[in-house]
KEGUVEX-432870 format. One line per 5 residues: their letters; for each residue x, y, z of C-alpha. Coordinates in Angstrom, 1 decimal, decimal comma. Example, Ala and Ser with C-alpha at 12.3 -4.5 7.8 and 13.67 -1.06 7.14 Angstrom:
2
AS = 12,3/-4,5/7,8 | 13,7/-1,1/7,1
END
This chain:
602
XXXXX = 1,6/-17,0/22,5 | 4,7/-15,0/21,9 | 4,8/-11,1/22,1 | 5,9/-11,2/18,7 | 3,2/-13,7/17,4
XXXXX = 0,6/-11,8/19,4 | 2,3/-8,3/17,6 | 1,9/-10,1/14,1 | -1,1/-11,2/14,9 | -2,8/-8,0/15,6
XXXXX = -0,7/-6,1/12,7 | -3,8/-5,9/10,1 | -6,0/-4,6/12,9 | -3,1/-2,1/14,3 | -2,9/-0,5/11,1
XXXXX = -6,7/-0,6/10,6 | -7,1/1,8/13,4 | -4,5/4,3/12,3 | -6,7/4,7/9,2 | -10,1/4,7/11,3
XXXXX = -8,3/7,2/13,8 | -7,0/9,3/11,1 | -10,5/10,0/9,7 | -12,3/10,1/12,8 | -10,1/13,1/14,3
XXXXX = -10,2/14,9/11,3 | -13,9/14,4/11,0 | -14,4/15,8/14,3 | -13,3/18,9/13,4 | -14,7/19,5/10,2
XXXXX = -18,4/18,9/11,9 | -17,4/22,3/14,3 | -16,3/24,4/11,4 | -19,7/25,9/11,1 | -20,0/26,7/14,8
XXXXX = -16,3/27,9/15,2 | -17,0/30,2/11,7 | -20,1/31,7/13,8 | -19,0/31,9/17,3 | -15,7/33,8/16,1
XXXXX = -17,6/35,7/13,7 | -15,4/35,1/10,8 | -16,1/35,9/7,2 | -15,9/33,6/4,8 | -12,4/35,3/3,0
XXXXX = -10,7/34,7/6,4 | -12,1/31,4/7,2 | -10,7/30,0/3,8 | -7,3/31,8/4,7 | -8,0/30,3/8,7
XXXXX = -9,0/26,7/7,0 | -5,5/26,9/4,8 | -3,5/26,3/8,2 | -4,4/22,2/8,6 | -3,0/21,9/4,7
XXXXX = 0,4/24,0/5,6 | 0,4/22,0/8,3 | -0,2/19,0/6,9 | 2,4/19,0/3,9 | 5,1/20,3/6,7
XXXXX = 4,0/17,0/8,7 | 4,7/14,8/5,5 | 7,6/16,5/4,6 | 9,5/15,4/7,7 | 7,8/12,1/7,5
XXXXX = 9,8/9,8/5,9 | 13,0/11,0/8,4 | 10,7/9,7/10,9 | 10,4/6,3/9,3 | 14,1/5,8/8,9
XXXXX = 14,3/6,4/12,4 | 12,4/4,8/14,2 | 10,2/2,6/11,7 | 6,3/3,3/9,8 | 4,7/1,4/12,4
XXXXX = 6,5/3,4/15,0 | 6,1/6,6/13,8 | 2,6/6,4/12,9 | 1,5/5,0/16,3 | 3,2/8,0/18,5
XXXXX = 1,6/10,7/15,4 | -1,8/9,2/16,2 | -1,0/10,5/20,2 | -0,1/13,6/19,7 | -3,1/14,3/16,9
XXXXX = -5,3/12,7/19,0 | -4,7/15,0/22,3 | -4,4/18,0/19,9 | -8,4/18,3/18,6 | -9,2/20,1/21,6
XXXXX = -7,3/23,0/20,4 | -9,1/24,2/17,2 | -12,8/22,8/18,7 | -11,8/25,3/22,2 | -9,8/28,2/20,2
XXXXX = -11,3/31,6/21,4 | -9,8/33,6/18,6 | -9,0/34,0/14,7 | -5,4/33,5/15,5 | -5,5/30,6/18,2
XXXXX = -7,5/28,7/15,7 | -5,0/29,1/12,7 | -2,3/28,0/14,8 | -4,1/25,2/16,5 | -5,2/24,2/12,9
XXXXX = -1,4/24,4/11,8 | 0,0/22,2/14,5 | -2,9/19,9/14,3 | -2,3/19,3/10,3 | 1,4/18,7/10,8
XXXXX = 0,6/15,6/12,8 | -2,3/14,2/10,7 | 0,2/14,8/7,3 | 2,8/13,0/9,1 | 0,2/10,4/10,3
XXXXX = -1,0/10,2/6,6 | 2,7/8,9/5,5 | 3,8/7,0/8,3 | 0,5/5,2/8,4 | 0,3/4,7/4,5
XXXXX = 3,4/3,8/4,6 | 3,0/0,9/7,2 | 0,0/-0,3/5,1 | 2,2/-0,5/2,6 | 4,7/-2,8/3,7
XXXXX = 2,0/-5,2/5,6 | 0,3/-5,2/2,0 | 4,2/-6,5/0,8 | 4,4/-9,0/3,4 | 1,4/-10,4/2,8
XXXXX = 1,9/-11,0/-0,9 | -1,5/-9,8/-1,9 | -3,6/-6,2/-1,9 | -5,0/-5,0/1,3 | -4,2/-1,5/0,8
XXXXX = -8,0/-0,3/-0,2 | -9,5/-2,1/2,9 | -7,1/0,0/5,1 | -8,6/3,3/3,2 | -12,1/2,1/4,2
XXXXX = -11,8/2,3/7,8 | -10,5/5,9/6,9 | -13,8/6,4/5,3 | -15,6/4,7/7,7 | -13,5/7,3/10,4
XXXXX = -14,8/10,3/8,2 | -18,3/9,1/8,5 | -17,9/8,2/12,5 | -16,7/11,6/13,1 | -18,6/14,0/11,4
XXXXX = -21,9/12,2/12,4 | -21,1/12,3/15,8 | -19,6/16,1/15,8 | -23,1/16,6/14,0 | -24,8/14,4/16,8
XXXXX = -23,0/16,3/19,5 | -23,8/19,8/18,4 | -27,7/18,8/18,0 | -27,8/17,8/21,7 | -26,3/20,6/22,9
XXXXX = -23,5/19,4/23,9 | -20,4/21,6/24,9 | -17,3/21,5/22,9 | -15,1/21,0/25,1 | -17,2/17,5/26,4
XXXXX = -17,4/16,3/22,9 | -13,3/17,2/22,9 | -13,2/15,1/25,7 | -15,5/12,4/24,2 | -13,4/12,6/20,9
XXXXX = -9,9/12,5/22,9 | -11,0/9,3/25,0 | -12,4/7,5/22,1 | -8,3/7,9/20,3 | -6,4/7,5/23,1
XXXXX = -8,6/4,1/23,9 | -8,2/3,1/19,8 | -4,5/3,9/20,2 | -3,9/1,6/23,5 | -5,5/-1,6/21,3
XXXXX = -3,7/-0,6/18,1 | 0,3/-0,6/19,8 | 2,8/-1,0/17,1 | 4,1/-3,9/16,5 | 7,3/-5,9/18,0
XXXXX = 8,8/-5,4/14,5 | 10,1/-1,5/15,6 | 13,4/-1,5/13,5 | 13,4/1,7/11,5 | 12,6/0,0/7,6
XXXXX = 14,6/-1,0/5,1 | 18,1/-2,0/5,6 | 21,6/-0,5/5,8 | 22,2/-2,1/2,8 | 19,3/-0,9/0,9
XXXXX = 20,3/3,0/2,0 | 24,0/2,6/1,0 | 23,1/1,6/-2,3 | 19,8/4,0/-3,4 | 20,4/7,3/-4,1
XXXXX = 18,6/9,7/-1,5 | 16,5/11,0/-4,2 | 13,0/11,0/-5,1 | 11,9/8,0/-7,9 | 11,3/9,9/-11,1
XXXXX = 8,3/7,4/-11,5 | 7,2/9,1/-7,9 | 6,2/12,5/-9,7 | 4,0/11,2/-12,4 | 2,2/9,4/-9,7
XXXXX = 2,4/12,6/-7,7 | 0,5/14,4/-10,7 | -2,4/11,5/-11,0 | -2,8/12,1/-6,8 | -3,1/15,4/-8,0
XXXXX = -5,8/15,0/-10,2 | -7,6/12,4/-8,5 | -8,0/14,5/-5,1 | -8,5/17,1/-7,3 | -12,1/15,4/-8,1
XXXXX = -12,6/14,2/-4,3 | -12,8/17,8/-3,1 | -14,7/19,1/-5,7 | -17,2/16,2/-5,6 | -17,1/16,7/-1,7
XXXXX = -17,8/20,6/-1,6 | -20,4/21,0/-4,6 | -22,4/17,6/-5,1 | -25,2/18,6/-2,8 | -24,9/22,0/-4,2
XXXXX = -25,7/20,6/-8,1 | -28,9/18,8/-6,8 | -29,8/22,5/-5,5 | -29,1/23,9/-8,9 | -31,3/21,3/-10,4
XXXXX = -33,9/22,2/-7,9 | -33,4/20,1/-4,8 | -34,7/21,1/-1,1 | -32,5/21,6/2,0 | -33,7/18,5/2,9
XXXXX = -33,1/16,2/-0,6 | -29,8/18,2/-1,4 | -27,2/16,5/0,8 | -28,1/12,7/-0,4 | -26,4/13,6/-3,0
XXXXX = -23,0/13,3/-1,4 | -24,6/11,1/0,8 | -24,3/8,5/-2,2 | -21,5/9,9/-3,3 | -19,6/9,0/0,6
XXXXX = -21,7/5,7/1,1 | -20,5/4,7/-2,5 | -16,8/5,6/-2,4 | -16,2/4,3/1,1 | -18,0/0,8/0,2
XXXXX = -15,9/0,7/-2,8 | -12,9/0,8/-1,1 | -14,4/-2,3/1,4 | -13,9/-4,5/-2,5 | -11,2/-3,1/-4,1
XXXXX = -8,6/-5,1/-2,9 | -10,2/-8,0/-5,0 | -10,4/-6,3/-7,2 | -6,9/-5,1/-7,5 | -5,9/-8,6/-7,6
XXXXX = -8,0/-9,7/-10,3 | -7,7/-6,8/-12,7 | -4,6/-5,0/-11,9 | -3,6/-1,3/-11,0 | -4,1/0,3/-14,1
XXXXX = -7,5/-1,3/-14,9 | -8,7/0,1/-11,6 | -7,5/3,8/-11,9 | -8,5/4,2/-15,5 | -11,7/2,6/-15,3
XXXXX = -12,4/4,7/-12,0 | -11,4/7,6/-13,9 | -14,0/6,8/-16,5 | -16,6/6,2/-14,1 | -16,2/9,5/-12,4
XXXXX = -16,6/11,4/-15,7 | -19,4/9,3/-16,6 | -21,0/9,7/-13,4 | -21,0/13,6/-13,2 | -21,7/13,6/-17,5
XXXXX = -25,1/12,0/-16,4 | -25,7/14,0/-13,6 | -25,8/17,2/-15,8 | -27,7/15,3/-18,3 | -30,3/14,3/-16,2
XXXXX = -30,6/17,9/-14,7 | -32,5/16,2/-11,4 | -31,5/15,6/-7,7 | -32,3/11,8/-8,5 | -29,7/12,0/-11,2
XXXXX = -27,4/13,6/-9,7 | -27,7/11,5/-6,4 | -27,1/8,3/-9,2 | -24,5/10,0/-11,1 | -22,6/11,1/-7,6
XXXXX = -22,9/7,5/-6,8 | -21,3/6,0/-9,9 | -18,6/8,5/-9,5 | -17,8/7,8/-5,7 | -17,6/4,3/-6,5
XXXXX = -15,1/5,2/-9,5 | -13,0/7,4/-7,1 | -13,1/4,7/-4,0 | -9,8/2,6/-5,0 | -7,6/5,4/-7,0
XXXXX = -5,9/6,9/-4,2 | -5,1/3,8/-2,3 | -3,7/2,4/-5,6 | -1,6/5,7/-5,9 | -0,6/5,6/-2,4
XXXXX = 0,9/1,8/-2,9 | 2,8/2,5/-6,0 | 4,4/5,6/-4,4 | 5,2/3,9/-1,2 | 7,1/1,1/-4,0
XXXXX = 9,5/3,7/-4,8 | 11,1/4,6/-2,1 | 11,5/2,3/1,3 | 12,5/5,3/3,4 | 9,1/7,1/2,2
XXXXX = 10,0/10,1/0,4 | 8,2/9,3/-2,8 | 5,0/8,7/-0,7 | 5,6/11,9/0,9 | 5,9/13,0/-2,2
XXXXX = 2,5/11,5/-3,5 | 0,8/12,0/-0,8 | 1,8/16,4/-0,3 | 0,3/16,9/-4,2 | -2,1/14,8/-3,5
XXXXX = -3,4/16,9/-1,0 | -2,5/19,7/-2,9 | -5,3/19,0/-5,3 | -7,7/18,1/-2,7 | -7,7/22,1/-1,3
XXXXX = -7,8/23,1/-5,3 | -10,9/21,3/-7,0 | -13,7/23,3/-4,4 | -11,8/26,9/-5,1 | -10,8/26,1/-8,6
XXXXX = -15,1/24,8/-9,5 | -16,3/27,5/-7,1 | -14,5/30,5/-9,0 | -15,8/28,8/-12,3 | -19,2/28,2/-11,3
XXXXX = -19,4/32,2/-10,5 | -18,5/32,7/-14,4 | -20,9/30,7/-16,0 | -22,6/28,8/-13,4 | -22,0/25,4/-11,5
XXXXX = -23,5/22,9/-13,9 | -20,8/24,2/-16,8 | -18,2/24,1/-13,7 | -18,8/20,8/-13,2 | -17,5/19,6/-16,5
XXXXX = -14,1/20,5/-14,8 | -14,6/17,1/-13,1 | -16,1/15,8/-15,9 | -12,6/16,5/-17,8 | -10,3/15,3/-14,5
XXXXX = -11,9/12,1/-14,9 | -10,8/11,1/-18,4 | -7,0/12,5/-17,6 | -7,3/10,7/-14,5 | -8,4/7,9/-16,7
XXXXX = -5,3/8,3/-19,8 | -3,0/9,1/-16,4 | -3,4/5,3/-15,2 | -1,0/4,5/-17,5 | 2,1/5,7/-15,2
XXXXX = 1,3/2,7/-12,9 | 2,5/0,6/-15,6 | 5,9/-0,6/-14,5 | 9,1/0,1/-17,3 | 9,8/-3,3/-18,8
XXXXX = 13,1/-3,9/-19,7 | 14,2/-4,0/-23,2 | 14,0/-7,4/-24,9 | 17,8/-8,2/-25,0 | 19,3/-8,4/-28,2
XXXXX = 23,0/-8,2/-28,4 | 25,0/-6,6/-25,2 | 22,1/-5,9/-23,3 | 21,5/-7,0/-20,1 | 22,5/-7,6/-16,4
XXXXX = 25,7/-7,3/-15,4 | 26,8/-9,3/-11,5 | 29,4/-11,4/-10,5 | 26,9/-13,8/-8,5 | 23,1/-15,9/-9,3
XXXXX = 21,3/-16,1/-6,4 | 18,2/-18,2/-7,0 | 14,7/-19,3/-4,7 | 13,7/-22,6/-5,1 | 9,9/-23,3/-4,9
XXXXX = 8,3/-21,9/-7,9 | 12,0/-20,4/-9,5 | 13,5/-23,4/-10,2 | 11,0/-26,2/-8,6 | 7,6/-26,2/-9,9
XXXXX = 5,9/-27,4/-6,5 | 2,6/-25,4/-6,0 | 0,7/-28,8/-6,5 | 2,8/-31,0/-4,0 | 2,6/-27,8/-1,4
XXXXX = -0,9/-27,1/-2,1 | -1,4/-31,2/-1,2 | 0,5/-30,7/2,4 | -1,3/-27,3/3,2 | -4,4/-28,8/2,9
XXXXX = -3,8/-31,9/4,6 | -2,4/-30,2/7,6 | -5,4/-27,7/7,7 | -7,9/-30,6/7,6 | -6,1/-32,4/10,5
XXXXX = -6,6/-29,3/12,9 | -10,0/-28,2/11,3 | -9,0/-25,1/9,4 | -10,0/-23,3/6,7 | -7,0/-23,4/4,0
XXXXX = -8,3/-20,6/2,1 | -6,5/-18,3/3,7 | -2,9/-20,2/4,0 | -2,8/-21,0/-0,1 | -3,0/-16,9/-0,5
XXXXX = 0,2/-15,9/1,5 | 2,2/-19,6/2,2 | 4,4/-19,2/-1,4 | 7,9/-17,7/-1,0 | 7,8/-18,1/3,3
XXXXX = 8,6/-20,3/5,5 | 5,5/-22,3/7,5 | 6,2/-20,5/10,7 | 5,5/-17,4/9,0 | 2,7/-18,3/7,0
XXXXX = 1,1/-19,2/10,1 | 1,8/-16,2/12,0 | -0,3/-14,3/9,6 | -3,3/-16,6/9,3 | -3,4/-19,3/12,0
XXXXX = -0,9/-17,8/14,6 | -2,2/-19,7/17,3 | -0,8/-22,6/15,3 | 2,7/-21,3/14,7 | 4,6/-23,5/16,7
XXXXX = 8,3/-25,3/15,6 | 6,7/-28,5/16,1 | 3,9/-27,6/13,4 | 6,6/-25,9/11,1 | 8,9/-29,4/11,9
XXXXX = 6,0/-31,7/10,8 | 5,3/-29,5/7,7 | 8,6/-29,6/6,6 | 9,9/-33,3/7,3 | 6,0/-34,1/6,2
XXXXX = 7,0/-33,2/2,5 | 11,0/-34,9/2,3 | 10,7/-37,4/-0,4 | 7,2/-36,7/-1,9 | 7,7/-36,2/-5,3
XXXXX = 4,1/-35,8/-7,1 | 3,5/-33,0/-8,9 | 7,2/-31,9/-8,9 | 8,7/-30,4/-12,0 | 11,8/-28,2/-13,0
XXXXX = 10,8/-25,1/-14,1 | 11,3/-24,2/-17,8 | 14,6/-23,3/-18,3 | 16,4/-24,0/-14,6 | 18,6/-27,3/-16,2
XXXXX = 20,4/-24,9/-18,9 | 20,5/-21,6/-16,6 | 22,6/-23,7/-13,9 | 24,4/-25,4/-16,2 | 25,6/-22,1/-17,8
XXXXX = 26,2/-21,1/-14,8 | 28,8/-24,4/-13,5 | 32,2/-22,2/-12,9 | 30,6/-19,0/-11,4 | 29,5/-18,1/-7,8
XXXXX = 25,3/-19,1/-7,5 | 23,3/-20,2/-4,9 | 19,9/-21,7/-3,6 | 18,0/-19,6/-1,1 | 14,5/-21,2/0,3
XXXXX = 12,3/-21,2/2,3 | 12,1/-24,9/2,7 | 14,1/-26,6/4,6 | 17,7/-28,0/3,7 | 16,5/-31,3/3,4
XXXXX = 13,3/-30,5/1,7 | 15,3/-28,8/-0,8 | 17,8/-31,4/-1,3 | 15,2/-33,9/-1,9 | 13,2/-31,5/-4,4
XXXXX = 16,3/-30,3/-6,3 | 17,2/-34,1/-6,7 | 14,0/-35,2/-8,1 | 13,6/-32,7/-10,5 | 17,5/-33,6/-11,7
XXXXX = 18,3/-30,2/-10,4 | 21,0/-30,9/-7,5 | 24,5/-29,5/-8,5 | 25,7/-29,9/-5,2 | 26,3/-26,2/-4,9
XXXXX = 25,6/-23,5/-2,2 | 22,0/-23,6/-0,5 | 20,8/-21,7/2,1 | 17,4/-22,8/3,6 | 15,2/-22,1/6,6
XXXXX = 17,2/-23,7/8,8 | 20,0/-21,6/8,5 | 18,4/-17,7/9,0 | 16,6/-16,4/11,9 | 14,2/-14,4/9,4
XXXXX = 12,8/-15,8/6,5 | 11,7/-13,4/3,7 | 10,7/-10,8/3,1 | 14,2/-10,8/5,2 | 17,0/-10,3/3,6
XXXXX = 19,0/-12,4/5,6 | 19,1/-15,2/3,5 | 20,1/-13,7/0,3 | 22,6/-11,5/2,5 | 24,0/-14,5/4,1
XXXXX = 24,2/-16,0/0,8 | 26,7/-13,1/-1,0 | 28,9/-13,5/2,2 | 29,3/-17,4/1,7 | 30,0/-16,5/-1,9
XXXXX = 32,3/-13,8/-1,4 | 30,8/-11,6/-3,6 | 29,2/-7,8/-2,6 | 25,3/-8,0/-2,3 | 25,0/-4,7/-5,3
XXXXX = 27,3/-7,8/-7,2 | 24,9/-10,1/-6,9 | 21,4/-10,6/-8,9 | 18,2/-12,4/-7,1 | 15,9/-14,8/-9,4
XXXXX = 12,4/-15,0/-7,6 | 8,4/-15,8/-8,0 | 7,1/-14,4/-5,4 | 6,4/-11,1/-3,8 | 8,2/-11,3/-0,2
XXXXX = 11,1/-13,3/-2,3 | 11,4/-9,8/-4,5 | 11,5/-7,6/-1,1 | 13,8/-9,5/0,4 | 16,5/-9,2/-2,6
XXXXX = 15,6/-5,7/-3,2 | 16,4/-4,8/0,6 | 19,4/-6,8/0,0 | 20,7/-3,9/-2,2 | 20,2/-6,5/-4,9
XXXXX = 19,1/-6,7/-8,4 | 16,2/-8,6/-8,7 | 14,5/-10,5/-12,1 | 11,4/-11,8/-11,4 | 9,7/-14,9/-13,1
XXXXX = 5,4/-15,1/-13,0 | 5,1/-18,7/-12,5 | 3,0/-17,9/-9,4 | 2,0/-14,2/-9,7 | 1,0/-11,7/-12,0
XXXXX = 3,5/-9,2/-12,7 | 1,7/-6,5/-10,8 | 2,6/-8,0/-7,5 | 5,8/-8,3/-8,2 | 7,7/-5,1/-7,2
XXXXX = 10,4/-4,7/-10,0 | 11,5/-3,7/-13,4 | 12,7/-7,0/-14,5 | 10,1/-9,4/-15,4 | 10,4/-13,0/-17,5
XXXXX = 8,1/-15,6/-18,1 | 10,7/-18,1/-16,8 | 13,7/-19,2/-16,7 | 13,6/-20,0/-20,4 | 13,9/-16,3/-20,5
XXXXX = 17,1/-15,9/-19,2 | 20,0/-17,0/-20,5 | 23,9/-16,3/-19,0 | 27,3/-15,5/-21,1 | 30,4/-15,4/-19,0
XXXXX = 33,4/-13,2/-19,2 | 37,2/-14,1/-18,9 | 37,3/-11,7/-15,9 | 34,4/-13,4/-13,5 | 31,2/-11,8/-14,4
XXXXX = 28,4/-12,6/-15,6 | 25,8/-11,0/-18,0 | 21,9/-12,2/-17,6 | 19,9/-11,6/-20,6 | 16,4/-10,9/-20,3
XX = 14,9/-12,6/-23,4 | 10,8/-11,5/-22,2
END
């Protein structure tokens, strides 16, 4: 196998360890705090100030964050972050004094904040790739970190065991997780010169309203973290009954995250966060109303499992505003910023008029966290009516599922091939639409993705024409279309998409770019880029029709426009503003001077 089969290969489970890293380190620490608090003899006014260090630290690590993705790549950047943290924990777990340890807490938050970003940011790109969400399962081995760690800090200090051995223990058990989880061969910094010529360096304004829902959402993360067991002792729990409280509150949340991603794809963004908001304000509500550790252990639950998919959610949509990662930054700085607020903000409450009545802080985050949701919806344009519209010069247009309607004639071959080699197809008829079979392989047989599979695959479907259709609306956009630049870009190959376009009665004999003439397929934008320089036209000229979610990365990293039509997806996985039914929802009027206005109709 290739290096960079066996590097796409291992991509999901590369990035699966940043997260479990991530939240293992950080665990580590937080089981010590107790010791370190009592060996220094430090009272609890300076240990909060001590404590403060990892989040300075932190939001100065994600501030320089995303120059450390344009330069060198998310996959990069996060891989060499999770070093450095890794071989810092000794610091804070050895520190002999006040200040060593507010230091050694500073520098070891600037590398887990700039760990945070790069790896979120990595996740988030796989997730695009991919074409479907993975982005919660990625947050559950973060979970599953956090539980690792602080158990075995907790473990470590029961047996007695020095600090500096369970440093070394902790150190060992990164560097080794590290040294299986190697970036991938893909180490280009992301998104392309084009893409960066033609975006503003400025943060997405959409970025800040998801920056105030992080907010909110950590918000009720750290409070439920620091005062859960604390409301079962103020409805009379034990020492020993108190901490199942958040006990169900972690076991809930981090198995949550474990299903969220299908449930993402069946219900949508905003379904998850507002009905997760919802959920944590009805799980605290009956916690107080029940006034009982059992309660509160169930209502803690309820809420954790409300809470478990909200911030990967967040941290998608803010890493869809900006390629070079400052709007995740962004998200992910607040976010964090409301994570160190809730505990403070419920304990100085609580000391007013007690925690139960404190609690109904979180009670009230929940339903703004629930009415926030709605800043995940993307804008819509305008139905046209009129001038309005998009302006280019040049149509450049996919093929399977844009103007061919082939899922049935592709599904067909997929599953033929997969029962000649004695595969599950399950996995290839989530990810094949919109890429070419080499890469559909890579990422779920890749020790079948050779050229003389992809060959057979592709010659296997020239000439079958069941199931084959034009999409609604293709015949009268080309036709509009006759004396301006457009062109075909595929996946397929030429010939396959000569012999579709032909039996749908779409051929027009025009420019087509197909598999066989890129090195990358898409998410790539080589195709539509090679494309714009056949046509002569500028790629921030041109606008890209598309289905599918790689299609829609690879025209927006083309520095292109992009209108999207949901013949094969649901809007939500398609990443942009411009969204139509079809191609019955677009029509063209021309210009005397060579350009072209596309009206969205809806």
């Amino acid at each position: 196998m290739s290096e960079e089969r066996r590097s796409t290969t291992n991509l999901k489970v590369a990035i699966s360890g940043w997260f479990l890293l991530n939240g293992f380190v950080v665990a580590s620490w937080v089981a010590h705090i107790p010791r370190q608090a009592t060996a220094l003899e430090i009272p609890p006014d300076t240990l909060g100030l001590v404590l403060l260090g990892m989040a300075v630290g932190s939001i100065l690590g994600m501030t320089v964050a995303p120059t450390a993705i344009r330069r060198v790549g998310a996959d990069r950047a996060a891989w060499m972050a999770g070093i450095v943290y890794t071989l810092l924990i000794p610091l804070p777990l050895l520190a002999g004094s006040v200040v060593a340890l507010g230091l050694s807490l500073v520098l070891l938050g600037a590398f887990h904040g700039l760990l945070d970003v790069t790896m979120n940011a990595a996740a988030a790109r796989y997730e695009r790739d991919l074409g479907r969400p993975v982005m919660s399962a990625f947050h559950g081995w973060f979970s599953v970190g956090m539980v690792v760690g602080v158990t075995g800090g907790s473990a470590a200090l029961a047996a007695g065991l020095a600090p500096a051995a369970h440093a070394a223990i902790v150190v060992g058990i990164g560097v080794g997780l590290l040294l299986m989880c190697r970036p991938t061969a893909r180490s280009t910094p992301d998104g392309p010169t084009v893409a960066r010529e033609t975006r503003p360096r400025t943060v997405d304004h959409r970025a800040y309203a998801l920056a105030a829902i992080a907010f909110v959402c950590l918000f009720l993360e750290g409070a439920m973290a620091d005062w859960a067991g604390l409301l079962a002792v103020a409805f009379g729990a034990g020492p020993a009954v108190a901490p199942l409280a958040y006990a169900a509150f972690t076991a809930a949340w981090a198995g949550g995250r474990f299903l969220g991603d299908r449930l993402t794809a069946s219900v949508g963004d905003v379904v998850i966060v507002r009905t997760g908001g919802l959920l944590a304000a009805v799980g605290v509500g009956f916690a107080l109303l029940a006034a009982s550790p059992g309660g509160v252990a169930i209502g803690c639950a309820v809420a954790g499992l409300g809470l478990a998919n909200a911030v990967p959610v967040l941290f998608r949509a803010a890493a869809g505003t900006d390629p070079a990662g400052r709007g995740l930054a962004l998200v992910t700085g607040i976010g964090y910023a409301g994570f160190l607020v809730g505990p403070p903000l419920v304990g100085f409450t609580a000391a007013a008029v007690g925690l139960p009545r404190a609690m109904l802080l979180v009670v009230a985050g929940g339903v703004l966290l629930s009415f926030g949701a709605n800043a995940l919806r993307r804008r819509r344009p305008a139905v046209a009516t009129g001038p309005a519209g998009i302006d280019c010069r040049a149509v450049l247009f996919d093929m399977d599922g844009t103007l061919v309607d082939s899922a049935l004639a592709c599904e067909v071959l997929w599953r033929e091939w997969a029962a000649r080699v004695g595969v599950d197809p399950a996995p290839i008829l989530a990810v094949h639409h919109g890429r070419r079979p080499e890469e559909t392989l890579r990422l779920t047989y890749p020790e079948h993705a050779t050229a003389e599979t992809a060959d057979w695959l592709q010659t296997r479907q020239i000439g079958v024409t069941d199931g084959l259709k034009a999409v609604a609306g293709a015949a009268a956009l080309l036709d509009a279309l006759a004396d301006r630049p457009w062109a075909v870009v595929t996946s397929a190959s030429r010939a396959l998409a000569e012999s579709r376009l032909r039996a749908v009665g779409l051929w027009r004999g025009g420019l087509l770019i197909g598999a066989d003439d890129v090195t990358e397929g898409k998410p790539s934008p080589e195709g539509y880029l090679a494309a714009a320089r056949a046509l002569g036209v500028s790629p921030g000229e041109c606008v890209v029709l598309e289905d599918a979610p790689a299609g829609v990365e690879a025209g927006t990293r083309a520095g292109m426009a992009v209108v999207a039509v949901t013949t094969t997806h649901a809007p939500t996985a398609l990443a942009t503003p411009h969204v139509v039914r079809d191609l019955a929802g677009v029509s063209a009027t021309l210009d005397d001077k060579g350009g072209i206005r596309l009206v969205l109709i809806g």
